[in-house]
VEXSE-65477 format. One record per atom (N, C-alpha, C): x, y, z; residue in one letter. Coordinates in steps of 0.02 Angstrom, whole numbers, plus 50000, padded with zeros to 5 digits. Example, Ala and Ser with C-alpha at 12.3 -4.5 7.8 and 13.67 -1.06 7.14 Angstrom:
<nodes>
506604971650390a;506154977550390a;506604983550390a;506424988850354s;506844994750357s;506455000250394s;
</nodes>
This chain:
<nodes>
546825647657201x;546275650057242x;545865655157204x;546285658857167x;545785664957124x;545435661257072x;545615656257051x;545535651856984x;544925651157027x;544745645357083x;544105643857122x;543495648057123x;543845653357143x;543455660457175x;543055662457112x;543395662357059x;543045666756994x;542535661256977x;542385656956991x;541895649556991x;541305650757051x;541545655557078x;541055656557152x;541425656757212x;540805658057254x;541165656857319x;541155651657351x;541665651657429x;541955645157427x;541935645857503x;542335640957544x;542435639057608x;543265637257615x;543435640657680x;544185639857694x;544145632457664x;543875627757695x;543905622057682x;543775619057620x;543385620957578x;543315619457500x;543845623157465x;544165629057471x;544955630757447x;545445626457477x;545635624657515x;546075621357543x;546085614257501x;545385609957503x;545615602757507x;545845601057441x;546025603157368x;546395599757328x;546885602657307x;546915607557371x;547915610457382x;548305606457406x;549155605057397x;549415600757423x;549875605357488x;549545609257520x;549745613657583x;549465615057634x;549625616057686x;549465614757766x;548885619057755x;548255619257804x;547745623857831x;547875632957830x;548465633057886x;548755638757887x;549025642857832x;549525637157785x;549685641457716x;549105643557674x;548485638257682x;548005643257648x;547815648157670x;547555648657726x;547415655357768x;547935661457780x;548415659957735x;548945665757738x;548845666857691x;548735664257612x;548565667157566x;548095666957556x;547495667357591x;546895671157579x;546785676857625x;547155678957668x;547445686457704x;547745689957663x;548185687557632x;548595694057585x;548095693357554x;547525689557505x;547355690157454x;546535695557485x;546495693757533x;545915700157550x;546145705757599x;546875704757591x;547235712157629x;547145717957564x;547175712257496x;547535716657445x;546595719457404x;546415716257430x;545695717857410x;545315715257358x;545695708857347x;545515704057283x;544855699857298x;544875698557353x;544445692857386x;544245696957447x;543575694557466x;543105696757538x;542855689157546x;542775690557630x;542365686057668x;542175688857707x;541645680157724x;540995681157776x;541175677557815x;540955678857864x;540935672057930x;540065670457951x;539835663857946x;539305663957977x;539445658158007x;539335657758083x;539505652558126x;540575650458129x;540425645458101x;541195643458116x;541405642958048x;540975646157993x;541265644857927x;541405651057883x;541885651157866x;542125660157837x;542035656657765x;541915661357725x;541645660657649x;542095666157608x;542205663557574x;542675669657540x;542425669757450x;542485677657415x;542175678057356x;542545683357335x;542765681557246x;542985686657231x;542675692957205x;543245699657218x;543105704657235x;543215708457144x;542665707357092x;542855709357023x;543075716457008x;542715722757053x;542985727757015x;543775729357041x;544035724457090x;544765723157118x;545235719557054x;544785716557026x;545305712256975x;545265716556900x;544975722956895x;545105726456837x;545715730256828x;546075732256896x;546755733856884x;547175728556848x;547165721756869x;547525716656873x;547365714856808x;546615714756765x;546595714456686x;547115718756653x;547095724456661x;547425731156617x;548145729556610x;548345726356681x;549215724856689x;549335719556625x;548935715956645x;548895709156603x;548925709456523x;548345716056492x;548205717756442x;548745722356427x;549055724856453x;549955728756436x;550525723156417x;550495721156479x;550985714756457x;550745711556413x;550225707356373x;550085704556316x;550125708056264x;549915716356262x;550085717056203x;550835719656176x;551245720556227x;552075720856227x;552155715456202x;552025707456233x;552455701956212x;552095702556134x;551555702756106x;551275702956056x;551535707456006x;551715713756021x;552345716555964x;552835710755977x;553125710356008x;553965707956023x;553645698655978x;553475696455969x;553285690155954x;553105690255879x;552735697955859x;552715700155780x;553155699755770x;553585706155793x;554475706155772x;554885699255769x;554875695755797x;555285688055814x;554855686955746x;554205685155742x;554035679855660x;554435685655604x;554035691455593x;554595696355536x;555365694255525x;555725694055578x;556305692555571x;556375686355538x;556055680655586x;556235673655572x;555885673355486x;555445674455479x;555125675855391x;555865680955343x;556235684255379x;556715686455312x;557205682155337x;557435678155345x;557865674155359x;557825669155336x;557475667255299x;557125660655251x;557465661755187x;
</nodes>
């Protein structure tokens, strides 16, 4: 659904249809996902629109950019090793 969202915005119903999960499971994770403040919606008429929320996903870069550059030592170290072992 975030994958969608960063493409634009969308409709309960245009997230949902090339999920293989009920109506409701989407609408539960698009509640946590705009509980948590990743995603906002609109409602106009009977159709809620949902869009993601970018300066929400700059925490979620930084995590991302820690953990990559950890596995990125640890993955130097693994070739160093595997190179004196030759």
């Amino acid at each position: 659904m975030v994958e969608r969202l960063s493409r634009g915005s969308a409709s309960v119903s245009e997230l949902a249809e090339p999920l293989p999960m009920s109506l409701p499971a989407v609408l539960q994770h698009l509640r946590v996902l705009e509980s948590s403040g990743l995603v906002s919606s609109e409602k106009v008429g009977r159709v809620r629109t949902f869009r993601i929320e970018p300066a929400a996903m700059r925490p979620v870069e930084r995590w991302i950019d820690a953990r990559r550059s950890s596995m990125q030592h640890r993955l130097d170290a693994l070739g160093q090793y595997l190179d004196s072992t030759r």
